[in-house]
Biopython code that builds the backbone (N, CA, C, O; Angstrom):
import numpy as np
from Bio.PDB.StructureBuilder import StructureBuilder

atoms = [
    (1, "UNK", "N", (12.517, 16.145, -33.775)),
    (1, "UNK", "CA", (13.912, 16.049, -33.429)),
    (1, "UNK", "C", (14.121, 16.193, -31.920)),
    (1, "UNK", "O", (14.966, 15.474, -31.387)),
    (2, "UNK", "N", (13.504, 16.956, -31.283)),
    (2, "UNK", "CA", (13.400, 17.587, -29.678)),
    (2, "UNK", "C", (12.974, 16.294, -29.145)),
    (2, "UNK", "O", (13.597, 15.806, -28.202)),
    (3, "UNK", "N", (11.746, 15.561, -29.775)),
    (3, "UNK", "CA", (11.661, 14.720, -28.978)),
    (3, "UNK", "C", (12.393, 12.968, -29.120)),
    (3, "UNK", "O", (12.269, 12.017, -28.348)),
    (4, "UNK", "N", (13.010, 13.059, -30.182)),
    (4, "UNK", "CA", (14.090, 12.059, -29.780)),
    (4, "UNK", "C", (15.054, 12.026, -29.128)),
    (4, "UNK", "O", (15.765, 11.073, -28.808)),
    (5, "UNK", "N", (15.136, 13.413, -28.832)),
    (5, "UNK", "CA", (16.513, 13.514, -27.409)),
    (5, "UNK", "C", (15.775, 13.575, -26.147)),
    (5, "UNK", "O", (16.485, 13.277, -25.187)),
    (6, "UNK", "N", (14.221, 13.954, -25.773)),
    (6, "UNK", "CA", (13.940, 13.617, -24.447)),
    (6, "UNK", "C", (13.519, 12.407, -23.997)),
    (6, "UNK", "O", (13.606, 11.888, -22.884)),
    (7, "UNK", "N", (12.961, 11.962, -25.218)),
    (7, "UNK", "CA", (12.742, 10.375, -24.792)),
    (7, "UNK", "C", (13.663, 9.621, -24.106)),
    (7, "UNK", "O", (13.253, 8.977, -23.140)),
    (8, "UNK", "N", (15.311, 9.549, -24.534)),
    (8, "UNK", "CA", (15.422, 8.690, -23.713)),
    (8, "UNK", "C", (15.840, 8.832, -22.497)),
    (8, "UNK", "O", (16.145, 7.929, -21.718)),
    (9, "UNK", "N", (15.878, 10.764, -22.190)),
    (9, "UNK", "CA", (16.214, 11.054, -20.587)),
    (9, "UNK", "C", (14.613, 10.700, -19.833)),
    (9, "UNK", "O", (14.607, 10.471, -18.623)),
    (10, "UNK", "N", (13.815, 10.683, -20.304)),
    (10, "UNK", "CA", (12.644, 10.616, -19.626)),
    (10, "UNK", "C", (12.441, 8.954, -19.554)),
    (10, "UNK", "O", (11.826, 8.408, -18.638)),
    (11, "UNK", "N", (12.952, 8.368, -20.472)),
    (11, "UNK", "CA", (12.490, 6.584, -19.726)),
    (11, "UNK", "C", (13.075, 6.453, -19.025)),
    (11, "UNK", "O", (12.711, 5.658, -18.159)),
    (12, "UNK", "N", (14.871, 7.364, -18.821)),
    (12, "UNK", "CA", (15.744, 6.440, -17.689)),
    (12, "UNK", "C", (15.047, 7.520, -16.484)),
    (12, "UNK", "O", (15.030, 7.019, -15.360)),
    (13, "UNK", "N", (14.651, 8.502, -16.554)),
    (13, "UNK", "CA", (14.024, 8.948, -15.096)),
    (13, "UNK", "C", (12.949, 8.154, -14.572)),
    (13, "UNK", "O", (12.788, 8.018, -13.359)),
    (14, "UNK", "N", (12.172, 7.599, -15.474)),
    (14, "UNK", "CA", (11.011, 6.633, -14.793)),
    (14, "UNK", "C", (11.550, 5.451, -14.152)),
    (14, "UNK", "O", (11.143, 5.009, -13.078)),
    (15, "UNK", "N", (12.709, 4.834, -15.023)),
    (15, "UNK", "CA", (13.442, 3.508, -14.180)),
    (15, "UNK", "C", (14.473, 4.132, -13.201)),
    (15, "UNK", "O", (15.177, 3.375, -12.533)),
    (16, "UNK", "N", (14.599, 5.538, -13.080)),
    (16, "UNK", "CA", (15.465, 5.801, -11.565)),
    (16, "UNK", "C", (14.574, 5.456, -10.692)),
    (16, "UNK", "O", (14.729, 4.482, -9.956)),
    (17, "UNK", "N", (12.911, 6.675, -10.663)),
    (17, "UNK", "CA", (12.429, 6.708, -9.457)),
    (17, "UNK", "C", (11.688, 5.601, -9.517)),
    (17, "UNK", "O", (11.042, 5.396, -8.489)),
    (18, "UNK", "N", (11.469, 4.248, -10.992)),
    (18, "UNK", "CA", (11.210, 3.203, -10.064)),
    (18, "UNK", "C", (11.669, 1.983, -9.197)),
    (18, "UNK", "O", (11.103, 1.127, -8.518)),
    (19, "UNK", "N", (13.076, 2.327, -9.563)),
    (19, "UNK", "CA", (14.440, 1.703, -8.623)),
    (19, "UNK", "C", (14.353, 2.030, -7.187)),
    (19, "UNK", "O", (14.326, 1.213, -6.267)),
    (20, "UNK", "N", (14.311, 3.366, -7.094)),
    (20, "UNK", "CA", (14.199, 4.118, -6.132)),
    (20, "UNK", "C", (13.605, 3.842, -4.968)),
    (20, "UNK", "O", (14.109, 3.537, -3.888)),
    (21, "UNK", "N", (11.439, 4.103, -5.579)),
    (21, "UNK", "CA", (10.630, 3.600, -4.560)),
    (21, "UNK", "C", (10.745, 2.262, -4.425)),
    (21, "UNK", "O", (10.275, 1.929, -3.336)),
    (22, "UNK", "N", (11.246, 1.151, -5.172)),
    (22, "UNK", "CA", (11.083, -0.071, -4.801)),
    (22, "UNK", "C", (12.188, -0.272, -3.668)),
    (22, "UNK", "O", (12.261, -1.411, -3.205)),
    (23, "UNK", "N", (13.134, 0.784, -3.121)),
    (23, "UNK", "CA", (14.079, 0.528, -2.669)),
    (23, "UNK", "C", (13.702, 1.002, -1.152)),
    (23, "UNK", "O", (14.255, 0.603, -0.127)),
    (24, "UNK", "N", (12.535, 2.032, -1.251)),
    (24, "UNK", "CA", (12.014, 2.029, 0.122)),
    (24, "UNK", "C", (11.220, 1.606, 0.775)),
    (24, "UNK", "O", (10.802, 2.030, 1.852)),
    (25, "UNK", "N", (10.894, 0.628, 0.132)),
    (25, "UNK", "CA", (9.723, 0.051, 0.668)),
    (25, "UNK", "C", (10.002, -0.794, 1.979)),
    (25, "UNK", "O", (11.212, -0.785, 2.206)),
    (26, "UNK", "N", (9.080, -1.738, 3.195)),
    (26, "UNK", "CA", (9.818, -2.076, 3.933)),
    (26, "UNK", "C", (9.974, -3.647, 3.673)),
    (26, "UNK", "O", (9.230, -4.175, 2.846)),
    (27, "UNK", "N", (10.865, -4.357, 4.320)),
    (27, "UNK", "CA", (10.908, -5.526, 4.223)),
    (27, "UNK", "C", (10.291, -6.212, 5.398)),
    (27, "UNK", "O", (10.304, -6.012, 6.613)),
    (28, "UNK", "N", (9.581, -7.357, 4.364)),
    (28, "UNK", "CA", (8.288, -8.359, 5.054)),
    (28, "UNK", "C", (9.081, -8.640, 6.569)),
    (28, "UNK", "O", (8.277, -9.273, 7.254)),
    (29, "UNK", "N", (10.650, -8.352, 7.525)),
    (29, "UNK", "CA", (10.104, -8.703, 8.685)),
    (29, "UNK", "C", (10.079, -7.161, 9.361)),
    (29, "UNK", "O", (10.177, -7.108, 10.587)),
    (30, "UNK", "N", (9.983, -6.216, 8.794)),
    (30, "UNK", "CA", (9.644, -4.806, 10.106)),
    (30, "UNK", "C", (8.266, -4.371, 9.781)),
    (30, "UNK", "O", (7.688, -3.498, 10.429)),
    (31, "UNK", "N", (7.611, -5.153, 8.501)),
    (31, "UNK", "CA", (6.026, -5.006, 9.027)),
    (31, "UNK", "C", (5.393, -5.763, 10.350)),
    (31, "UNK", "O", (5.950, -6.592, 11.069)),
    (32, "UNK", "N", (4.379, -5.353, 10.425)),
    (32, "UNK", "CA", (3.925, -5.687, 11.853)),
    (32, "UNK", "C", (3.264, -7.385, 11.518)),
    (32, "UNK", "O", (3.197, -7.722, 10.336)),
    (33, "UNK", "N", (2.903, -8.159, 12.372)),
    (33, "UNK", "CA", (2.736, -9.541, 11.682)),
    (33, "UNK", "C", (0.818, -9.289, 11.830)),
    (33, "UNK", "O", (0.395, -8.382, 12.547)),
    (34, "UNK", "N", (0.070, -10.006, 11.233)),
    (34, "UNK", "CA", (-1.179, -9.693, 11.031)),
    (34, "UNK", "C", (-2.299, -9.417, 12.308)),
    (34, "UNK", "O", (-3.254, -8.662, 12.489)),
    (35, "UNK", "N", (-1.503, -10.628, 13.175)),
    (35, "UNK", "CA", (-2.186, -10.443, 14.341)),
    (35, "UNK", "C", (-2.206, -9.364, 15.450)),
    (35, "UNK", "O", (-3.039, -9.279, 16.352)),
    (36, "UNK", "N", (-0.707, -8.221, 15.136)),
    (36, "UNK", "CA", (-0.841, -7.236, 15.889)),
    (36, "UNK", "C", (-2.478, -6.248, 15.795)),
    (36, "UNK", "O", (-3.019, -6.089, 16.889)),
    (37, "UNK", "N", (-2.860, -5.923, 15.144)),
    (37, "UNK", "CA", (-4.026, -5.455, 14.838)),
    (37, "UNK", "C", (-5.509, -6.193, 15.444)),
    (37, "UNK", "O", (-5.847, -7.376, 15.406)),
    (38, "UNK", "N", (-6.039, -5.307, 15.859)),
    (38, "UNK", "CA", (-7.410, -5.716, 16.507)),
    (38, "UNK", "C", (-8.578, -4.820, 15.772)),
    (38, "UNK", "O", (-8.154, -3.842, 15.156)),
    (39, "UNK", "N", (-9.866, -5.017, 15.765)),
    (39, "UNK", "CA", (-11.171, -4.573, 15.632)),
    (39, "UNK", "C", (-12.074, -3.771, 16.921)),
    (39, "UNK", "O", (-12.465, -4.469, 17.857)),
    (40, "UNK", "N", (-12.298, -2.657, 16.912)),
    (40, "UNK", "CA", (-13.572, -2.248, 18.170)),
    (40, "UNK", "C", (-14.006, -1.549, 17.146)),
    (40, "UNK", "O", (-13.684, -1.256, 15.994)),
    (41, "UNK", "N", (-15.348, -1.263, 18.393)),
    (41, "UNK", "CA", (-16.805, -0.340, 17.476)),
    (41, "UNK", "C", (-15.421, 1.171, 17.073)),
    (41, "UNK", "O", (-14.651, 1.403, 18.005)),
    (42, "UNK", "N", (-15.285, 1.807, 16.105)),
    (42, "UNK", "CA", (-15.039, 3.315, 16.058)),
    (42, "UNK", "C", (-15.484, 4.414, 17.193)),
    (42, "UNK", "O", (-16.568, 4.450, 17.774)),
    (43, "UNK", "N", (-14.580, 5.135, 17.327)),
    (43, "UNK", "CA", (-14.771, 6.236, 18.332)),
    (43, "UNK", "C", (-14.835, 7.495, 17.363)),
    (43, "UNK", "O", (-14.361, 7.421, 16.229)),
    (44, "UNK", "N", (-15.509, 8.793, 17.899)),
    (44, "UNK", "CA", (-16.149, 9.675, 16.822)),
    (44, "UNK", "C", (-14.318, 9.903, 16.306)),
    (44, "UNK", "O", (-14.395, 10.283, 15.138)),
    (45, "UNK", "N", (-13.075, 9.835, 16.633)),
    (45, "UNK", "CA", (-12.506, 10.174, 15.827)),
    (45, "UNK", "C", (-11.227, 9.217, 15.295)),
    (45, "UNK", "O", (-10.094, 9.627, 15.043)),
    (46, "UNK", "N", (-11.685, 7.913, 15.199)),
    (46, "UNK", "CA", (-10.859, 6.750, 14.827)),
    (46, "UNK", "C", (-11.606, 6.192, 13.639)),
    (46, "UNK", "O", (-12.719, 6.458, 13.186)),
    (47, "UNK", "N", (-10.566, 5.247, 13.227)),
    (47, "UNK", "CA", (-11.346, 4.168, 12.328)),
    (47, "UNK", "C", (-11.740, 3.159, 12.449)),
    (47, "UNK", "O", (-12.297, 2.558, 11.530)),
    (48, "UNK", "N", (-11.516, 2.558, 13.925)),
    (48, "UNK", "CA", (-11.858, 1.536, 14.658)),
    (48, "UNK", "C", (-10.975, 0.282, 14.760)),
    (48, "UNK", "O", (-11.142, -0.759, 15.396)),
    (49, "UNK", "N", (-9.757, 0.784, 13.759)),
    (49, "UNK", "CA", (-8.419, -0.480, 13.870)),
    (49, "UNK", "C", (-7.875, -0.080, 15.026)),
    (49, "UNK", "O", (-7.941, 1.085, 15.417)),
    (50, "UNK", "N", (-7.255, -1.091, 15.703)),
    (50, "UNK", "CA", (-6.577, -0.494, 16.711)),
    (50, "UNK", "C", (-4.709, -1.297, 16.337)),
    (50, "UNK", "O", (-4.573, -2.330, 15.681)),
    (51, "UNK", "N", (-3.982, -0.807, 16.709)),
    (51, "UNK", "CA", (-2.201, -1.165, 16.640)),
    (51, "UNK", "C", (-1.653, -1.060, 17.705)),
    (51, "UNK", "O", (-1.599, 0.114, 18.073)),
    (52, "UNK", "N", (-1.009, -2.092, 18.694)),
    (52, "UNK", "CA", (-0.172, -1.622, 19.855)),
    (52, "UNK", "C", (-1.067, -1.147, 21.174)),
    (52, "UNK", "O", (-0.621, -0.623, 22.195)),
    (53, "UNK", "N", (-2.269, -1.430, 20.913)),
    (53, "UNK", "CA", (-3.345, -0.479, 22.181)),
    (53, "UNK", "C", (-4.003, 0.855, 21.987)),
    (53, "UNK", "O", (-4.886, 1.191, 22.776)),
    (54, "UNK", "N", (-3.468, 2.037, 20.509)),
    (54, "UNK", "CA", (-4.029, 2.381, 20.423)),
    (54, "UNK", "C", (-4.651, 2.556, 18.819)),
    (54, "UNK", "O", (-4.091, 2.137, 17.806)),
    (55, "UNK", "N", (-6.501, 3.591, 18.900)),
    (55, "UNK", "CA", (-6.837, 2.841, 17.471)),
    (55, "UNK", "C", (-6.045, 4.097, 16.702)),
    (55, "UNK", "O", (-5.463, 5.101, 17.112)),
    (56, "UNK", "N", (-6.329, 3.513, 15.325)),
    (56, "UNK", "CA", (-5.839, 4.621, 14.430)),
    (56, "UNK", "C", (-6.986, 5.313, 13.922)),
    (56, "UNK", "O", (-8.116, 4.889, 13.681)),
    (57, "UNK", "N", (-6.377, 6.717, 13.779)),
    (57, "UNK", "CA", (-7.281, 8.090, 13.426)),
    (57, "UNK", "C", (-7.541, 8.240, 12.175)),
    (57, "UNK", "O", (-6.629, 7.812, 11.466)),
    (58, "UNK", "N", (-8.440, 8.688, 11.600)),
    (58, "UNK", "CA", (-8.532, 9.449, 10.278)),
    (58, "UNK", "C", (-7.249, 10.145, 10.033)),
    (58, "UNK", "O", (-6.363, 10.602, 10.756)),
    (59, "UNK", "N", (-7.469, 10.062, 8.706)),
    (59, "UNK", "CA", (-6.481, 10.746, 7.517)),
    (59, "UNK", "C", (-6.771, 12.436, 8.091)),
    (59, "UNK", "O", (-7.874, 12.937, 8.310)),
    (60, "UNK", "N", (-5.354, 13.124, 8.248)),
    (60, "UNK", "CA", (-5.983, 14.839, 8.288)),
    (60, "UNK", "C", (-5.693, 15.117, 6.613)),
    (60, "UNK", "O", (-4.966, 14.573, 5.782)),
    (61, "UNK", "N", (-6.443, 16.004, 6.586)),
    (61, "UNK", "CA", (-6.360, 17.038, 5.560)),
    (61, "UNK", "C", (-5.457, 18.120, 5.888)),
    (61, "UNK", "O", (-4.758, 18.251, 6.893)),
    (62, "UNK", "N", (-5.648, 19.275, 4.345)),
    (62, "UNK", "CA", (-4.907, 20.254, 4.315)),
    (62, "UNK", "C", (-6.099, 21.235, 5.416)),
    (62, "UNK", "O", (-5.761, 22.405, 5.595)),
    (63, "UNK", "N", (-7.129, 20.871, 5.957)),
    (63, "UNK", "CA", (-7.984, 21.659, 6.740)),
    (63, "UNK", "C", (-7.656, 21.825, 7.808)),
    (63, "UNK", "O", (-7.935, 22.799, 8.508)),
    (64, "UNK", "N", (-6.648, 20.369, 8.258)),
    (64, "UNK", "CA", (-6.602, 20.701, 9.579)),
    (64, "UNK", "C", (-5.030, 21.394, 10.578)),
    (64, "UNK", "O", (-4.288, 21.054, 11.500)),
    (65, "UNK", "N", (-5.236, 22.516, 9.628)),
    (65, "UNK", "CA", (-3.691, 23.223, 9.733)),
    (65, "UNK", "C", (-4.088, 24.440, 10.767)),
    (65, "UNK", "O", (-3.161, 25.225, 10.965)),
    (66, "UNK", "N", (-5.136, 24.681, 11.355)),
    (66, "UNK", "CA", (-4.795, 25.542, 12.212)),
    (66, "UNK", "C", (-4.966, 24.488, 13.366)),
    (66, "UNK", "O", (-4.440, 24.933, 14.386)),
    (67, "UNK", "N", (-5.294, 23.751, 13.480)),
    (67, "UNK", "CA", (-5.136, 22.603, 14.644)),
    (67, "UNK", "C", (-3.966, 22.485, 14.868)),
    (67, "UNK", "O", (-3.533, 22.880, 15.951)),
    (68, "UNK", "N", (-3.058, 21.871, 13.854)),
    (68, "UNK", "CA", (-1.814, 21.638, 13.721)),
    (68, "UNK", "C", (-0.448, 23.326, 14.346)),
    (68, "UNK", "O", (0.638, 23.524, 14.893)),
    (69, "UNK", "N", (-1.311, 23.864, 13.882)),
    (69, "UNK", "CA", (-0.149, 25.310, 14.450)),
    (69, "UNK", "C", (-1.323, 26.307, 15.250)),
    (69, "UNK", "O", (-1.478, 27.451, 14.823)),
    (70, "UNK", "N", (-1.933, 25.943, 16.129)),
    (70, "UNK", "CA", (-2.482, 26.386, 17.383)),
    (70, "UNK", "C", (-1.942, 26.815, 18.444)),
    (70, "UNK", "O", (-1.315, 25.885, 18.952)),
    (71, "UNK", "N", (-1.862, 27.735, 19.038)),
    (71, "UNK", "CA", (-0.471, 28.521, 19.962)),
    (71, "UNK", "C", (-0.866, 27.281, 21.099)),
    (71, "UNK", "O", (-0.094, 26.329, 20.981)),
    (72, "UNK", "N", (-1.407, 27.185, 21.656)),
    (72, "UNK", "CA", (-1.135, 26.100, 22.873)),
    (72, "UNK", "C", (-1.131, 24.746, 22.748)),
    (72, "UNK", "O", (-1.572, 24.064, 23.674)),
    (73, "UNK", "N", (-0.627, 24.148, 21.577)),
    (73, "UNK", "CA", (-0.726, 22.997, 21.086)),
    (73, "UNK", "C", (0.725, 22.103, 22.248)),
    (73, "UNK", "O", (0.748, 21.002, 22.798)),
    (74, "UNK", "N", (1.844, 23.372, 22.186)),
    (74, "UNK", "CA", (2.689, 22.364, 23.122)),
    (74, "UNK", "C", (2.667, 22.496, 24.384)),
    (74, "UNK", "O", (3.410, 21.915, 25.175)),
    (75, "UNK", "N", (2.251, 22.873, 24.508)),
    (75, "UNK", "CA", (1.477, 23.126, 26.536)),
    (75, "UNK", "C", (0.618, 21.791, 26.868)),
    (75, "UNK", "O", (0.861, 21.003, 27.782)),
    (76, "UNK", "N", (-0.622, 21.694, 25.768)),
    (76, "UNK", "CA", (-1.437, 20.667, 25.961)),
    (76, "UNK", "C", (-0.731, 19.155, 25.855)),
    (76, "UNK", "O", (-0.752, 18.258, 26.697)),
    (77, "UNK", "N", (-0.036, 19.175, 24.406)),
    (77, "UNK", "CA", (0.565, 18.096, 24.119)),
    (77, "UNK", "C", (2.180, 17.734, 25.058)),
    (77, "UNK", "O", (2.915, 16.747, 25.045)),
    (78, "UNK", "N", (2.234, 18.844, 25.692)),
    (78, "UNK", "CA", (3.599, 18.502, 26.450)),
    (78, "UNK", "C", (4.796, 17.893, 25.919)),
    (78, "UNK", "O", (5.516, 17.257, 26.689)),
    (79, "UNK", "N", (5.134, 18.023, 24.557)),
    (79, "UNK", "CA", (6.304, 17.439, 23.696)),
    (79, "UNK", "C", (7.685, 17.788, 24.384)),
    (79, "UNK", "O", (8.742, 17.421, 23.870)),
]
sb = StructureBuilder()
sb.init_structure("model")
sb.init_model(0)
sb.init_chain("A")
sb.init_seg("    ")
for serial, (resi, resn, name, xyz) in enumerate(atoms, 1):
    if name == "N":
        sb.init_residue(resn, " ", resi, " ")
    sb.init_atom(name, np.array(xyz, "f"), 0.0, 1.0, " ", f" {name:<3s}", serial, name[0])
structure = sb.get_structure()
């Protein structure tokens, strides 16, 4: 009986949030066009794509949280 009354709040929650994310996604012209992107050898801490001039980095982890809140992080980074 319980679960004929959650069923049908639980299908319309799956068609909210998949209304939802389809709604943030971006549209084909504020992606970047294919050719912005270039190839070099990797540097010890890139992946070797590069965007705009510079390459892109590895994914951080949840490891790299004292990096992230390091007392002289805005001194160095000058934000």
């Amino acid at each position: 009986m319980i679960l004929k009354r959650l069923l049908p709040i639980s299908c319309s929650l799956v068609a909210l949030t998949s209304t939802a994310s389809a709604n943030v996604r971006a549209s084909p012209e504020s992606l970047p066009s294919p050719g912005s992107y270039s190839q070099q050898q990797p540097s010890r801490d890139g992946i070797g794509k590069v965007y705009m001039g510079r390459e892109i980095s590895f994914v951080m982890g949840h490891r790299g949280i004292d990096w992230l809140e390091r007392r002289d992080r805005e001194k160095e980074e000058r934000t």
